[in-house]
Backbone of each chain as ProteinMPNN parsed JSONL, in Angstrom:
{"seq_chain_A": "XXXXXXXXXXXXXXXXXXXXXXXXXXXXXXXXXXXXXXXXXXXXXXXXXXXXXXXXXXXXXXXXXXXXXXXXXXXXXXXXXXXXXXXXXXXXXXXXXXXXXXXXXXX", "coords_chain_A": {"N_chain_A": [[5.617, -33.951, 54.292], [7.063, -30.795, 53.16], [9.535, -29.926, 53.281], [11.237, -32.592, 53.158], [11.311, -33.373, 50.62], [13.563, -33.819, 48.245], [15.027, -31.21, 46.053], [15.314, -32.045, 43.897], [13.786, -34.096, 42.809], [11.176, -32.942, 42.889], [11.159, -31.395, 40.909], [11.516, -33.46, 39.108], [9.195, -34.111, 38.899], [7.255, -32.111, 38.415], [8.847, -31.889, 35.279], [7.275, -34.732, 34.766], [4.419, -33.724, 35.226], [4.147, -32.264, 32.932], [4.723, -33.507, 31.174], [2.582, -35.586, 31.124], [0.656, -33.56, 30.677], [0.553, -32.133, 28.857], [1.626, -29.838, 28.56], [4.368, -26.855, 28.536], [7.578, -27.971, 30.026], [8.863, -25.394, 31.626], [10.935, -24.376, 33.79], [12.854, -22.106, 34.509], [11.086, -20.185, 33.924], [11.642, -18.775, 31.545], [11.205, -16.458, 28.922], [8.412, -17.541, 26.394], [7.557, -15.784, 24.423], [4.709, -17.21, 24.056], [2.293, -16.171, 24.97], [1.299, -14.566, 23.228], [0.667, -16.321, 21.116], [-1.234, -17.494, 22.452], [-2.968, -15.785, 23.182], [-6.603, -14.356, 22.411], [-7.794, -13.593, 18.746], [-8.412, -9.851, 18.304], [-9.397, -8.139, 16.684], [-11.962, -9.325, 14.966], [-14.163, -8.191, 17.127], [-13.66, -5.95, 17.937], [-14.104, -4.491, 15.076], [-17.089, -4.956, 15.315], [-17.75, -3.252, 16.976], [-19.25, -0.893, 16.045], [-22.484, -0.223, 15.134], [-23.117, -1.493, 11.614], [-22.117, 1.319, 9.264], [-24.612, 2.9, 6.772], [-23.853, 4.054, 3.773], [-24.661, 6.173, 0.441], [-22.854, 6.272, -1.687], [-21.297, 3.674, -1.154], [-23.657, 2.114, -1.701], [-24.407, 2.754, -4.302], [-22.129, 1.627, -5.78], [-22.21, -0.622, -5.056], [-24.283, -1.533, -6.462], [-24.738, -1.659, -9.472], [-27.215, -2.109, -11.559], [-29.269, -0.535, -10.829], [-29.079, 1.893, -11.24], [-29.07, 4.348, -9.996], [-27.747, 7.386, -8.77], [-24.871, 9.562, -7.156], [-26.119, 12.026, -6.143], [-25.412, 14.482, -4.416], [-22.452, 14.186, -4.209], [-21.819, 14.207, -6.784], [-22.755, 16.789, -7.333], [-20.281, 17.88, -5.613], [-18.345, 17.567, -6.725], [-18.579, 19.265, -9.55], [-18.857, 21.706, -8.016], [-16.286, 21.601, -7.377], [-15.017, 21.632, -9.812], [-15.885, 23.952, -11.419], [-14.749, 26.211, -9.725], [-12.542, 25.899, -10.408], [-12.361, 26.409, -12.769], [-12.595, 28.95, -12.14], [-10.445, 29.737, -11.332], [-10.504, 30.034, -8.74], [-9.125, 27.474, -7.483], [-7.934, 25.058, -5.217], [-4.413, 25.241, -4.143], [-1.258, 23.38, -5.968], [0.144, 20.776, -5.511], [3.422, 20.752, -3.949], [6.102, 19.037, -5.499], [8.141, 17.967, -4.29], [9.612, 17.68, -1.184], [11.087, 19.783, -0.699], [9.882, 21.908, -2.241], [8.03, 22.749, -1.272], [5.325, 25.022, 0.367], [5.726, 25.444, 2.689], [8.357, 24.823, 3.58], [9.811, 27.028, 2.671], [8.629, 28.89, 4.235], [10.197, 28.638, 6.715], [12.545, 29.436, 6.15]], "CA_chain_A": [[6.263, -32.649, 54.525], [7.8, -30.661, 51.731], [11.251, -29.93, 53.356], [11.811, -33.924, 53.383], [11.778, -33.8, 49.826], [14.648, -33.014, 47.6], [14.548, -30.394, 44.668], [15.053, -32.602, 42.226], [12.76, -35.028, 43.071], [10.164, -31.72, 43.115], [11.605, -31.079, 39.559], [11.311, -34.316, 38.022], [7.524, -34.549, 39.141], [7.042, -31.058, 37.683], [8.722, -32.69, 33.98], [6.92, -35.698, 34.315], [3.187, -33.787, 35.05], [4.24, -31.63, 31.759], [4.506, -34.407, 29.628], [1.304, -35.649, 31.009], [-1.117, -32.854, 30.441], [0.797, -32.029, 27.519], [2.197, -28.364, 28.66], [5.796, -27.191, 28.214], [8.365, -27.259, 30.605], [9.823, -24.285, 31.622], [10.952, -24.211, 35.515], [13.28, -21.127, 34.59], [10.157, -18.9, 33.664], [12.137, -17.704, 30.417], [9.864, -15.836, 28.406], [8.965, -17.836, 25.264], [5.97, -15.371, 23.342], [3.945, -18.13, 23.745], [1.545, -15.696, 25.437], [0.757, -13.997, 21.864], [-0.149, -17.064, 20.284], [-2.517, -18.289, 22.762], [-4.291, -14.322, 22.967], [-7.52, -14.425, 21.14], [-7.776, -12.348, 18.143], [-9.21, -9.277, 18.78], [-9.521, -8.005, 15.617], [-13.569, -9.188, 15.109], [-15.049, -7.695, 18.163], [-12.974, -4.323, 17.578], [-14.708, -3.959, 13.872], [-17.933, -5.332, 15.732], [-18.424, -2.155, 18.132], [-19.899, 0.121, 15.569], [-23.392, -0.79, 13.967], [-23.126, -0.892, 10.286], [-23.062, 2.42, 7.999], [-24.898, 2.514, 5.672], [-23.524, 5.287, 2.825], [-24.848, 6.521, -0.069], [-21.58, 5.526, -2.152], [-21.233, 2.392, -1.204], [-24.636, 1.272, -2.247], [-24.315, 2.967, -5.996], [-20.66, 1.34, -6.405], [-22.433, -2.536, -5.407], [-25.706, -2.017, -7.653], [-24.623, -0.495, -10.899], [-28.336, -2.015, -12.306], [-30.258, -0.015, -10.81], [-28.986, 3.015, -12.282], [-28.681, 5.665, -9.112], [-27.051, 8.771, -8.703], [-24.74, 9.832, -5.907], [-25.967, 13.153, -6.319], [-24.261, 15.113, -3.582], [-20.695, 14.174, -5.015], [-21.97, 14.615, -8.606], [-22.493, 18.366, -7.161], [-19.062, 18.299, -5.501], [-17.221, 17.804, -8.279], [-19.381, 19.883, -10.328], [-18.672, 22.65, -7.663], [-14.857, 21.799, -7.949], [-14.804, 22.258, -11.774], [-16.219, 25.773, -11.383], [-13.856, 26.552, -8.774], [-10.959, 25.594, -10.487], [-12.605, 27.495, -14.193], [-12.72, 30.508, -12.02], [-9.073, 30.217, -11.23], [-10.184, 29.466, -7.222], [-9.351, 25.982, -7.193], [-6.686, 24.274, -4.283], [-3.203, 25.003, -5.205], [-0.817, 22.731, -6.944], [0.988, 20.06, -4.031], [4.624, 20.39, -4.474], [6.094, 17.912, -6.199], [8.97, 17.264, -3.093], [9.372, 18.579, 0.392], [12.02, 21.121, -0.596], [9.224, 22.862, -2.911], [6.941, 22.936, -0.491], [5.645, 26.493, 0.556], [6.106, 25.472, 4.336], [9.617, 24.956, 3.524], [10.119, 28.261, 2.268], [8.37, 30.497, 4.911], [11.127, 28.71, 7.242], [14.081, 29.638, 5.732]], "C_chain_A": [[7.17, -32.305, 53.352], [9.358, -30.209, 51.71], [11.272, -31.292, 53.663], [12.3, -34.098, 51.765], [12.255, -33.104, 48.744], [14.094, -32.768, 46.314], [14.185, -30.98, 43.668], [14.166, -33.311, 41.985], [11.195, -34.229, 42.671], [10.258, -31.446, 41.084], [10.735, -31.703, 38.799], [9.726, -34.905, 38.325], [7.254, -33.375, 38.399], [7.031, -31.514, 35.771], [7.143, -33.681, 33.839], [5.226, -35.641, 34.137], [3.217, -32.9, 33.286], [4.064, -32.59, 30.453], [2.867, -35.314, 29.473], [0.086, -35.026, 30.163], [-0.617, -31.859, 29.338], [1.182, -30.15, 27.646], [3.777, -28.329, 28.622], [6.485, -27.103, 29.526], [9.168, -26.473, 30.704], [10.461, -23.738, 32.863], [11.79, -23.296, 35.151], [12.382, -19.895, 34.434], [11.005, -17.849, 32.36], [10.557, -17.465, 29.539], [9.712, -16.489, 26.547], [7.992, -17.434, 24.154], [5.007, -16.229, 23.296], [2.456, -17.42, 23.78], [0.376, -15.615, 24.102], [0.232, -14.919, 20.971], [-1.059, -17.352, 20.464], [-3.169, -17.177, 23.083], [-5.133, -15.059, 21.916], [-7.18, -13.383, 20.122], [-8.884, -11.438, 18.754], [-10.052, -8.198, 17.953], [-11.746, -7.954, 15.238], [-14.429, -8.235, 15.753], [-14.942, -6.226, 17.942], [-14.25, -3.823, 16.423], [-16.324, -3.878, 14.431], [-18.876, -4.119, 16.635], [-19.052, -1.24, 17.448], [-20.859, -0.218, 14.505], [-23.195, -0.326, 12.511], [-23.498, 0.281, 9.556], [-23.301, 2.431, 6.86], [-24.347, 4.001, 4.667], [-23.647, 4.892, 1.283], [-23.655, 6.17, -1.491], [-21.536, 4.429, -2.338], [-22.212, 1.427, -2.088], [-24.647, 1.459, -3.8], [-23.038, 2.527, -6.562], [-21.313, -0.486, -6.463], [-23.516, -2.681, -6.15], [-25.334, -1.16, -8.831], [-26.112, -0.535, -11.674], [-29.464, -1.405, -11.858], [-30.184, 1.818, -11.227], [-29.107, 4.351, -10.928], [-27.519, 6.205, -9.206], [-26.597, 9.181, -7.076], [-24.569, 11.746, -6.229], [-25.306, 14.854, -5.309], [-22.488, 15.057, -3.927], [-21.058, 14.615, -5.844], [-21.734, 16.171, -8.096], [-21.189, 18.735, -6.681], [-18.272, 18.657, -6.143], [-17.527, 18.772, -9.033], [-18.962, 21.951, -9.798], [-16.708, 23.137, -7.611], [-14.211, 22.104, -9.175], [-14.973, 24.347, -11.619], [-15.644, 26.264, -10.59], [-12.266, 26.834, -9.534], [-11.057, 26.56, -12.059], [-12.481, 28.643, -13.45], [-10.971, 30.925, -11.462], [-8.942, 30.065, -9.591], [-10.024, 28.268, -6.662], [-8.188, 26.064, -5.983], [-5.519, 24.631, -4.6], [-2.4, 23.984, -5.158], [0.028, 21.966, -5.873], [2.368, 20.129, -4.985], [4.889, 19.225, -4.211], [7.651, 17.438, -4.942], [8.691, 18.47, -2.01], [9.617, 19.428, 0.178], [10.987, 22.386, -1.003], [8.342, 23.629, -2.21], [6.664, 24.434, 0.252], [5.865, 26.369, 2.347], [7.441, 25.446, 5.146], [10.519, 26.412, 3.438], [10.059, 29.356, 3.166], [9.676, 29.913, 6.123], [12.232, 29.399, 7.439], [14.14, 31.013, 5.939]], "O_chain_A": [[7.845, -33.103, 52.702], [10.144, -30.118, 50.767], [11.358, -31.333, 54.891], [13.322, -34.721, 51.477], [11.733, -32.096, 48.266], [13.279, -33.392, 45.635], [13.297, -30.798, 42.835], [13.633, -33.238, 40.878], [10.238, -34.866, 42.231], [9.312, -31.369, 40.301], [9.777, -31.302, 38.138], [9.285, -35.997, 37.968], [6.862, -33.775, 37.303], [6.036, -31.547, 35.048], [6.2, -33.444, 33.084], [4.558, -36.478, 33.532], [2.234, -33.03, 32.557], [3.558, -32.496, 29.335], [2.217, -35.609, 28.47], [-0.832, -35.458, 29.465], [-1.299, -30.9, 28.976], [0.924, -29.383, 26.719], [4.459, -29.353, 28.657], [6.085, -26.201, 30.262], [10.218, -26.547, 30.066], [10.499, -22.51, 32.931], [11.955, -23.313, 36.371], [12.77, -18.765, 34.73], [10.986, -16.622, 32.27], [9.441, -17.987, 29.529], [10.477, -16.156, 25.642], [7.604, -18.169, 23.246], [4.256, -16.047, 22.338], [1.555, -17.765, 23.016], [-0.716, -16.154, 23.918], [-0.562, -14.558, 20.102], [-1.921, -17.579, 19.616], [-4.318, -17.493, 23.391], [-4.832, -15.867, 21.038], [-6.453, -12.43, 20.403], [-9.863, -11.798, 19.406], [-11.039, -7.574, 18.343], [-12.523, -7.0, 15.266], [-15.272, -7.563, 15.159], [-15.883, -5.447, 17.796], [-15.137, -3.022, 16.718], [-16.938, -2.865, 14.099], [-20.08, -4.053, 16.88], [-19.627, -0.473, 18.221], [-20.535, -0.459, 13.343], [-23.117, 0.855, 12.171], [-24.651, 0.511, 9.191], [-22.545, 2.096, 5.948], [-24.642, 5.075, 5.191], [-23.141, 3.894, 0.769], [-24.287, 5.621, -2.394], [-21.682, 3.943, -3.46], [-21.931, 0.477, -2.818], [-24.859, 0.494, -4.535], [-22.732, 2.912, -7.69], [-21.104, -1.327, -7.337], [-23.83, -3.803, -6.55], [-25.721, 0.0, -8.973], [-26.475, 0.455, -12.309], [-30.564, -1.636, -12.36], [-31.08, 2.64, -11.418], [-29.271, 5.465, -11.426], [-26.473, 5.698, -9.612], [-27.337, 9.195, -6.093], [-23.588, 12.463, -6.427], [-24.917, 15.946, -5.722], [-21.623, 15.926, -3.812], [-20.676, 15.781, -5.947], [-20.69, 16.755, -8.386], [-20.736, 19.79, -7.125], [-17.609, 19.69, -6.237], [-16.507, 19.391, -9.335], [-18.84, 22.951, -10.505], [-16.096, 24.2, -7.718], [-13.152, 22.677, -9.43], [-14.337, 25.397, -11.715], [-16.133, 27.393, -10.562], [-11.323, 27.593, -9.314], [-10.124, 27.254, -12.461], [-12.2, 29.6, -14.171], [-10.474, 32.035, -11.276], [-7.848, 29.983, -9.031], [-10.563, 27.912, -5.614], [-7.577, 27.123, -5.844], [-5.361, 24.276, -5.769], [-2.658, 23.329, -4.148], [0.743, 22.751, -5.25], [2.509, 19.787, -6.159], [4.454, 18.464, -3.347], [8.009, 16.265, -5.056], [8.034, 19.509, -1.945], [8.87, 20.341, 0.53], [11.033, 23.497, -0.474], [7.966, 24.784, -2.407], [7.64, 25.032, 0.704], [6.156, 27.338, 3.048], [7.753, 25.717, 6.306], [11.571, 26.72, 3.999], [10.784, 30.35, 3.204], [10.275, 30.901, 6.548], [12.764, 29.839, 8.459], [15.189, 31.624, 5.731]]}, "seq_chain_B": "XXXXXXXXXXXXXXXXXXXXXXXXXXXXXXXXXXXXXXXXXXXXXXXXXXXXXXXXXXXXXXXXXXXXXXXXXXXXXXXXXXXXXXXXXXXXXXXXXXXXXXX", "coords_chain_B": {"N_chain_B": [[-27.233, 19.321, 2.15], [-25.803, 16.411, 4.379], [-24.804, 15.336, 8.063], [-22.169, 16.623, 9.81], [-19.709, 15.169, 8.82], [-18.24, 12.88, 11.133], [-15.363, 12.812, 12.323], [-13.172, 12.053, 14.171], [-14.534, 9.775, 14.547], [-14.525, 8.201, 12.341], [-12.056, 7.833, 12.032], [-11.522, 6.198, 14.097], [-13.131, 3.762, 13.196], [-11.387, 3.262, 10.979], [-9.284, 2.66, 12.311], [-9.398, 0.369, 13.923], [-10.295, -1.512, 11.672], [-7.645, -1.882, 10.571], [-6.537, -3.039, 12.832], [-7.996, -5.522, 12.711], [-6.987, -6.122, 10.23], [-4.119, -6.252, 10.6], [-3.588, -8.639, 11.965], [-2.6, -10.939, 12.518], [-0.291, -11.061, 11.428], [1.418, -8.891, 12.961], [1.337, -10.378, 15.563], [2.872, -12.752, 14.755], [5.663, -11.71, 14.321], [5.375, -10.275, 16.993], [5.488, -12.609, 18.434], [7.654, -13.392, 17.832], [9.805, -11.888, 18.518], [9.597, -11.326, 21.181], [10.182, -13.562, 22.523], [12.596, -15.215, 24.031], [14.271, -17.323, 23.606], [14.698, -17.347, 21.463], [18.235, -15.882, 18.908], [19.325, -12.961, 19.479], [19.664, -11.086, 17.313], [17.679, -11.627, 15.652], [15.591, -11.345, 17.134], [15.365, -8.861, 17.198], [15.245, -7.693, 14.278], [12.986, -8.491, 14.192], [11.479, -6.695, 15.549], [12.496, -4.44, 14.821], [10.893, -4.703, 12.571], [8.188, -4.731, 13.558], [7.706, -2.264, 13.871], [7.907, -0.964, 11.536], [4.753, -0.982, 10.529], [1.814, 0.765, 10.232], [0.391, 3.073, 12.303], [-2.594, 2.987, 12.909], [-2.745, 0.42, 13.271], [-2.143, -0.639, 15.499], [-3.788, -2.346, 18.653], [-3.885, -0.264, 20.42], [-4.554, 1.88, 19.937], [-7.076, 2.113, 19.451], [-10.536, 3.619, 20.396], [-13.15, 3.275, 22.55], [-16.048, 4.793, 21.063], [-18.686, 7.337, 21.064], [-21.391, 5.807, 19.257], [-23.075, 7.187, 18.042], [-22.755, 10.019, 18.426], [-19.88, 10.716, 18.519], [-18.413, 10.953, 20.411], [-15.974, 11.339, 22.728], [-15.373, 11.115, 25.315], [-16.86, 9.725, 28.732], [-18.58, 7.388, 27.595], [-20.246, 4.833, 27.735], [-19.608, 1.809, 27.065], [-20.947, -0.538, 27.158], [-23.397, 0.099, 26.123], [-22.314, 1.602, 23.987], [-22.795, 4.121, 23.897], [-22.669, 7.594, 24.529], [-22.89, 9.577, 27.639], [-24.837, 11.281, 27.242], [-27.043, 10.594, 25.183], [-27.314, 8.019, 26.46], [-28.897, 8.403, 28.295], [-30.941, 9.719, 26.853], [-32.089, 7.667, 25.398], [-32.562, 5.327, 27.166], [-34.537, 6.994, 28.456], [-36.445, 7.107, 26.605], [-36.965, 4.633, 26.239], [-35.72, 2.778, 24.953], [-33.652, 1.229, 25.211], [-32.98, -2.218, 26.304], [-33.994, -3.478, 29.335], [-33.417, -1.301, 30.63], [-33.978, 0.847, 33.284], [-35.289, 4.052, 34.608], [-33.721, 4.893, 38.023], [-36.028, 4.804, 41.482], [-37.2, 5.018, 44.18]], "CA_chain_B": [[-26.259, 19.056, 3.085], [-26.147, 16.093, 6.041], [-24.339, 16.179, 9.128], [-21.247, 16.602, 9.333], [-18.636, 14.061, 8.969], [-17.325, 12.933, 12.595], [-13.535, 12.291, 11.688], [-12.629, 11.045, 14.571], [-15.118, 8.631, 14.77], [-13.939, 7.482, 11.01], [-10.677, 7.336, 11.993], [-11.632, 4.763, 15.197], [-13.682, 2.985, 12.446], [-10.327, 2.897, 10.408], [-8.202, 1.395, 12.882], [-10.087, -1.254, 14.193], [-10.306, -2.317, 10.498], [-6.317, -2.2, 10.232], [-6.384, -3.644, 13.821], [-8.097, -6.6, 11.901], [-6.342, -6.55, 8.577], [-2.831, -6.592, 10.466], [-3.419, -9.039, 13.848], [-1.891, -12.062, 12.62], [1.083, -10.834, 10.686], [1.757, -8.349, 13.9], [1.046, -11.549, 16.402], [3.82, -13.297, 14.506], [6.353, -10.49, 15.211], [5.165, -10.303, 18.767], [6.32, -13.862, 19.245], [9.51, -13.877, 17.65], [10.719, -10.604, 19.012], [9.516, -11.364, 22.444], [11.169, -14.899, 22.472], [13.992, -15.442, 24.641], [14.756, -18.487, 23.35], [15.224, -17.058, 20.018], [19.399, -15.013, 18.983], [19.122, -11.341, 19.574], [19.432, -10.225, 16.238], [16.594, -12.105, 14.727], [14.482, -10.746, 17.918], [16.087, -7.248, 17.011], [14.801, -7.743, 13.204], [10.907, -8.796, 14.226], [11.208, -5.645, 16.561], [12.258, -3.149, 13.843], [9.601, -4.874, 11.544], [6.945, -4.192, 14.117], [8.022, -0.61, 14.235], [7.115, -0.409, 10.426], [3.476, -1.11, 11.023], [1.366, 1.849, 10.866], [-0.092, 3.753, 13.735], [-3.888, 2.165, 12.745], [-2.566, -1.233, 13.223], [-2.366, -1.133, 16.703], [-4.693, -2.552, 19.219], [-4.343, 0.639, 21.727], [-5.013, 3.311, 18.889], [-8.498, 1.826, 19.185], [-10.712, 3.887, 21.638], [-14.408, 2.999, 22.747], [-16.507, 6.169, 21.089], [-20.045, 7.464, 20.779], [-21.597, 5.499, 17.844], [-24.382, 8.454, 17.524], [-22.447, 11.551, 18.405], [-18.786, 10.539, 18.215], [-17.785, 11.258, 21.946], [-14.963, 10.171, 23.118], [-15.454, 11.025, 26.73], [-18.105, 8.876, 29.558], [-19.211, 6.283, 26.521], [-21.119, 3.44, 28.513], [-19.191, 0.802, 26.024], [-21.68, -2.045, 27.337], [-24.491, 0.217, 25.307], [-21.875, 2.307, 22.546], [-23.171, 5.449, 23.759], [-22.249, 8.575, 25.8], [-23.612, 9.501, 28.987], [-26.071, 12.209, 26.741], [-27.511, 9.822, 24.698], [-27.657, 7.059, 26.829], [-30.183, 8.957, 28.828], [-32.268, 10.06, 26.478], [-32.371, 6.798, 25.282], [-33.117, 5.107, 28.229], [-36.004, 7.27, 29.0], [-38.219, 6.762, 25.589], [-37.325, 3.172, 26.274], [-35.242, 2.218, 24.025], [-32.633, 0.537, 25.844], [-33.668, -2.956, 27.106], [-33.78, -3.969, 30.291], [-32.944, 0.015, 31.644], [-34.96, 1.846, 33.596], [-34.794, 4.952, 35.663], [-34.209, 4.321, 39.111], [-36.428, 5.574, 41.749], [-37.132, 4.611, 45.318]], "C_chain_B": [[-26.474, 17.477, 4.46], [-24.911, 16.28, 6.913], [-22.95, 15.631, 8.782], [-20.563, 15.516, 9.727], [-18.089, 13.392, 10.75], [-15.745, 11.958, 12.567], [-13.105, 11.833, 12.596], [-13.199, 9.483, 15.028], [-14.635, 7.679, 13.095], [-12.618, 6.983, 11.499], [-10.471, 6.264, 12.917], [-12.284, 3.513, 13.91], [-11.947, 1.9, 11.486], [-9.267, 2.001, 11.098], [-8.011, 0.297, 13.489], [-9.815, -1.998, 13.455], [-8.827, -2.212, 10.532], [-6.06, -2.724, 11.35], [-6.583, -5.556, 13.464], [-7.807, -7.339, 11.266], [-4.992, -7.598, 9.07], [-2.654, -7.882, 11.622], [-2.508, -10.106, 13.598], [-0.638, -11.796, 12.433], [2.12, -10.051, 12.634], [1.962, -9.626, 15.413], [2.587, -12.352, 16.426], [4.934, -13.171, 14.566], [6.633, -10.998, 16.391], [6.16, -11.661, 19.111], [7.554, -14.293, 19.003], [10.541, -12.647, 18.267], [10.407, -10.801, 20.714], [9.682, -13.127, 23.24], [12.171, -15.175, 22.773], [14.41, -16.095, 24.559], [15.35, -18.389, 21.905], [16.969, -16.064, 19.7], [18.623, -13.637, 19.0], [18.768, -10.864, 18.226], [18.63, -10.721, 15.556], [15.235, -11.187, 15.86], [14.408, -9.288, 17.268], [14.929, -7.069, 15.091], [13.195, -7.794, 13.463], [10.606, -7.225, 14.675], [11.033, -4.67, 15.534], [10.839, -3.653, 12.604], [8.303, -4.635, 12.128], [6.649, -2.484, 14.055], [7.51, -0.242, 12.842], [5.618, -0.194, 9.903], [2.821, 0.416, 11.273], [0.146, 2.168, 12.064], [-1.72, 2.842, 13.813], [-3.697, 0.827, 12.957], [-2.533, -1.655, 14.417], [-3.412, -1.123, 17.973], [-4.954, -1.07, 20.278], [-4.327, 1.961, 20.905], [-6.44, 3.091, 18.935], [-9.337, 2.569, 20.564], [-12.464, 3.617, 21.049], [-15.403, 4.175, 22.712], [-17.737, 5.894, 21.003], [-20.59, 7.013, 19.432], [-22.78, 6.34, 17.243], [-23.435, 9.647, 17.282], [-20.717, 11.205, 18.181], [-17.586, 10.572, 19.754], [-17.346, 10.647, 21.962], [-14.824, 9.873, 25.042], [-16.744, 10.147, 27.32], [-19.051, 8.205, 28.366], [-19.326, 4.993, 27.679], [-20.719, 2.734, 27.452], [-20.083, -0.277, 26.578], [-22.821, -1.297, 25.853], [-23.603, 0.957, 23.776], [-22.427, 3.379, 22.033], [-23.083, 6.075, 24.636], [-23.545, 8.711, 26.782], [-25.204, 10.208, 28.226], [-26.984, 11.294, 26.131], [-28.125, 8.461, 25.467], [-28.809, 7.194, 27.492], [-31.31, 9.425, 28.328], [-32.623, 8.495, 25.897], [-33.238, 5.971, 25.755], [-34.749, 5.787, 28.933], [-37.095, 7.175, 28.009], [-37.958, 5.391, 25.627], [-36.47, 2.092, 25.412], [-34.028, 1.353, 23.61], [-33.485, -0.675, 26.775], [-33.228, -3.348, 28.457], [-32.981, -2.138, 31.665], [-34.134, 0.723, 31.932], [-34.533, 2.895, 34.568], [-34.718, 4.71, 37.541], [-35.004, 5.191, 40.264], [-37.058, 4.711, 43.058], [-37.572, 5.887, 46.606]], "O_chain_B": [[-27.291, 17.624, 5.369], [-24.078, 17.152, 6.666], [-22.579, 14.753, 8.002], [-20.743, 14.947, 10.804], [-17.252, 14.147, 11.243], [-15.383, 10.798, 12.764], [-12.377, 10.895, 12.273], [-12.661, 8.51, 15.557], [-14.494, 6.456, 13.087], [-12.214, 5.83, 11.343], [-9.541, 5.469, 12.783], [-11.75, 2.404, 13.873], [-11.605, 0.72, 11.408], [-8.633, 1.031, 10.683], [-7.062, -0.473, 13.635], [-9.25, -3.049, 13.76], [-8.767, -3.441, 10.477], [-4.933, -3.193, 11.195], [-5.832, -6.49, 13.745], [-7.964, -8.56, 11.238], [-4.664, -8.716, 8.672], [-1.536, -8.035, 12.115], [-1.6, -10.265, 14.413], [0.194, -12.249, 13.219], [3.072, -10.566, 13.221], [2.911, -9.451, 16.177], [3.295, -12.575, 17.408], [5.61, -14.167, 14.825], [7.521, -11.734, 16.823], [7.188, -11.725, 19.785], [8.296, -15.112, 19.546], [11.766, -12.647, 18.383], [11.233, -10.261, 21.449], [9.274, -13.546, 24.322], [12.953, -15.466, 21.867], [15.357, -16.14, 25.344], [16.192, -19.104, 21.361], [16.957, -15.216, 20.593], [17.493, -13.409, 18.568], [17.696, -10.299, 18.007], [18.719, -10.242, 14.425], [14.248, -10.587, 15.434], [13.358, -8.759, 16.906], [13.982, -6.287, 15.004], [12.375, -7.096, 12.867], [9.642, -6.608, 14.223], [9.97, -4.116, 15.252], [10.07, -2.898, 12.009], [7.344, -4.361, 11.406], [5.632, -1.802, 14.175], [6.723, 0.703, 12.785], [5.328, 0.615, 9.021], [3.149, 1.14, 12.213], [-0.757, 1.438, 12.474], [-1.921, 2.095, 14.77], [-4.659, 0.08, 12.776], [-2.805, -2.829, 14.672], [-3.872, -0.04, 18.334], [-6.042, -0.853, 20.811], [-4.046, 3.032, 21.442], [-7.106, 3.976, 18.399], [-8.961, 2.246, 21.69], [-12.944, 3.676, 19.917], [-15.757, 4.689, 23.773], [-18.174, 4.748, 20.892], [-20.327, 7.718, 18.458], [-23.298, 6.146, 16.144], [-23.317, 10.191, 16.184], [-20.42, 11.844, 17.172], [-16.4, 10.284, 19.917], [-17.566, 9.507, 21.555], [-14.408, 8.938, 25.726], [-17.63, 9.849, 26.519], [-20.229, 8.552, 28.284], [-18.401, 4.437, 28.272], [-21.52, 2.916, 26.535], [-19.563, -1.314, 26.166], [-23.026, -1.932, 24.818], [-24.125, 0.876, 22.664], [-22.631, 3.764, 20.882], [-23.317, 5.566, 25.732], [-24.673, 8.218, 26.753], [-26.341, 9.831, 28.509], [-28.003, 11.239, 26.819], [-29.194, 7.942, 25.147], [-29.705, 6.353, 27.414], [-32.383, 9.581, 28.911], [-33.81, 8.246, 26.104], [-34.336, 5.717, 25.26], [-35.653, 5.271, 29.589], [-38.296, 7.156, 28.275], [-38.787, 4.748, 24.982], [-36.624, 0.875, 25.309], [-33.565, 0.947, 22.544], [-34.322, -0.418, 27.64], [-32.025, -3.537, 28.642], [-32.442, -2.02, 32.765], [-35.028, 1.104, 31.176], [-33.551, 2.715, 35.287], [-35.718, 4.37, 38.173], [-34.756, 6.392, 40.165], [-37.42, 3.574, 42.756], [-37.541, 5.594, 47.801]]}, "name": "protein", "num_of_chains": 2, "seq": "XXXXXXXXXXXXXXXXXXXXXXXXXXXXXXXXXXXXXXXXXXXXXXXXXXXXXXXXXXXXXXXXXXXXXXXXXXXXXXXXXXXXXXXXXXXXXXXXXXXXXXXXXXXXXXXXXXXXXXXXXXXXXXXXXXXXXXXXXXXXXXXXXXXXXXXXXXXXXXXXXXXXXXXXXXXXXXXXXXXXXXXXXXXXXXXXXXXXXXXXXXXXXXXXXX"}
């Protein structure tokens, strides 16, 4: 019967299976992060959920010997040059917040 | 032209991979800031250093999308495709072990 036997007695069986099976004691339940060490990573599986893409880029940046063309950018750029010769290019990012034209229509 | 970009499916791509990059460093944090055995102000220090960590680094920025169409809504994550897809799928066959049911 387990009201015959005293706390401590309850305790020091608690210690003594800890040192056994090689876990810590902690009979206050303080919290000691341990949790986070023994999580798996989860990291792998995450990257894992989306079959590999393959892009056009990638493959002409890891084979330089075979001599391809990422000709869709080549035209981007090509269409950003002539954009920017005709005077319709992006305009110019200010150079701090204050400059900024979003700052301005505030005020 | 191909199709168009699906940005928020890049940007799930992206934070998985910084979910990856950062797990250990962030892990290491975790356990010293959530360590009651450890003084306050060292917990206090892990805490604000977790806080510098950007937004891609954490595990619940990661959501389970359409790896065809980009959906973020009713994605069957066992197959890693929305409800639309999964069905057409499923009916030229192309899902193993699914079939339509019918009784």
């Amino acid at each position: 019967m387990s009201s015959c036997i005293a706390p401590s007695r309850l305790a020091a069986l608690t210690k003594l299976r800890c040192s056994i099976f090689e876990t810590s004691y902690n009979p206050t339940g303080v919290r000691t992060g341990a949790k986070y060490l023994r999580q798996r990573l989860r990291g792998p599986s995450m990257v894992a959920y989306y079959p590999k893409q393959l892009s056009l880029a990638h493959i002409v940046k890891k084979y330089p010997e075979l001599g391809m063309k990422n000709t869709p950018e080549l035209q981007r750029l090509d269409d950003v040059d002539d954009t920017k010769a005709r005077g319709k290019g992006a305009p110019k990012k200010a150079a701090t917040k204050a400059d900024s034209r979003r700052a301005q229509k505030k005020r | 032209m191909g199709p168009r970009p699906k940005l928020r499916l890049l940007r799930d791509i992206q934070a998985r991979q910084g979910v990856m990059d950062n797990e250990l460093a962030r892990r290491a944090y975790l356990y010293v800031a959530r360590n009651q055995m450890l003084p306050s102000q060292i917990r206090h220090q892990a805490q604000l250093q977790l806080n510098t960590f950007s937004r891609y680094t954490r595990p619940a920025t990661v959501k389970n999308r359409c790896s065809e169409t980009g959906r973020g809504r009713s994605v069957l994550s066992e197959f890693g495709l929305c409800r639309v897809r999964f069905r057409e799928q499923a009916k030229d066959g192309l899902l193993n072990g699914v079939r339509k049911a019918s009784w």
